[in-house]
C-alpha positions as CSV (number, residue, x, y, z in Angstrom):
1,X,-10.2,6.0,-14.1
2,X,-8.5,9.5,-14.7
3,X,-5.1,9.7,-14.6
4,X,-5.5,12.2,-11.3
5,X,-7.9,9.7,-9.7
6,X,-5.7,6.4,-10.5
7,X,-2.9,8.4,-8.9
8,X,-4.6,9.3,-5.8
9,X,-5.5,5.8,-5.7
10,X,-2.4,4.1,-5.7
11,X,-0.8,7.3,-3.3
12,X,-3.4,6.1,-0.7
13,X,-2.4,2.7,-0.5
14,X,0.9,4.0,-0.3
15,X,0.3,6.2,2.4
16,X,-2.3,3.7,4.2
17,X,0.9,0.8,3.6
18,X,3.6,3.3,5.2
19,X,1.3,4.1,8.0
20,X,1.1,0.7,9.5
21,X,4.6,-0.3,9.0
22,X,5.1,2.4,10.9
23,X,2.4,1.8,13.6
24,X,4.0,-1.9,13.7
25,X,6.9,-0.7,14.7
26,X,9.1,-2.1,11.7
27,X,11.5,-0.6,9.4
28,X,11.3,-0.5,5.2
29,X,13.7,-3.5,5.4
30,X,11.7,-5.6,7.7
31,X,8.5,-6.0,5.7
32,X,10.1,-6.4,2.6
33,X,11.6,-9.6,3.8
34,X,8.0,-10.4,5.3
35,X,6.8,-9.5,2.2
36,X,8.8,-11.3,0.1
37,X,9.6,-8.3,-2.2
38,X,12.4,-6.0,-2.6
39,X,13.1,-2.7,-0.4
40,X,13.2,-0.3,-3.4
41,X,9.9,-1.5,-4.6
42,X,8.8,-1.3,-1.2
43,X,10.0,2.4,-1.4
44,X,8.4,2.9,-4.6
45,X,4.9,1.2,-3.0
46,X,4.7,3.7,-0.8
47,X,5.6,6.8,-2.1
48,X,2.9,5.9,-4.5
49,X,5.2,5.9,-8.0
50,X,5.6,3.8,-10.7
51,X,3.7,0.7,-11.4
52,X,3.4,-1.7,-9.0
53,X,2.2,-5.5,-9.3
54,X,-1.0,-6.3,-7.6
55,X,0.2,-10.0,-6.0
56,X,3.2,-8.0,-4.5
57,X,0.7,-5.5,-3.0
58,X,-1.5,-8.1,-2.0
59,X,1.4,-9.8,-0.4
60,X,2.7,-6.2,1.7
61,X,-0.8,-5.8,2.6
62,X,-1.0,-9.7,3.9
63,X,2.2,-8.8,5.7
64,X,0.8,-5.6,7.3
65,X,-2.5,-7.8,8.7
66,X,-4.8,-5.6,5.8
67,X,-6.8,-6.6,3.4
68,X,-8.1,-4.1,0.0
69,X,-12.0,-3.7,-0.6
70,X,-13.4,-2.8,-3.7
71,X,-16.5,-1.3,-3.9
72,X,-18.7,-0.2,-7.1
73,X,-19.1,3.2,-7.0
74,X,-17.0,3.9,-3.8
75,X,-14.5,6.4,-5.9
76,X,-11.1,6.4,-5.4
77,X,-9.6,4.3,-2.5
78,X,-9.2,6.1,0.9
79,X,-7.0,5.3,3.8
80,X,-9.7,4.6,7.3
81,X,-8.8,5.4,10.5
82,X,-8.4,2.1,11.9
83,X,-4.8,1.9,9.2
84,X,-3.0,4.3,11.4
């Protein structure tokens, strides 16, 4: 994956994460202690920097009632509709 691709990638799941917290209703704080993870990673998650480990992001996302897909072929990873 290019480097401009892998960072649109992780931005969406950033943006798609910060979108249903805020749908939800709940503040930075409260899903990290759903989450089990730290409010600065949190921050970091969703602003789309830094690395970020895939069982934390599996566990926001778990949190947040979403789920990732993988397709082959599907390019970079998009944020639907239904997220917001």
């Amino acid at each position: 994956m290019y480097d401009h691709e892998h960072h649109r990638a992780i931005a969406a799941i950033g943006d798609a994460v910060r979108a249903r917290r805020r749908r939800l209703g709940l503040r930075q704080h409260d899903l990290a202690v759903l989450a089990g993870c730290s409010v600065p990673w949190l921050v970091k998650l969703e602003a789309g920097r830094g690395t970020v480990q895939v069982d934390k992001v599996v566990d926001v996302l778990d949190a947040l009632g979403l789920h990732l897909e993988i397709r082959t072929g599907a390019g970079p990873i998009s944020v639907g509709d239904d997220v917001a």
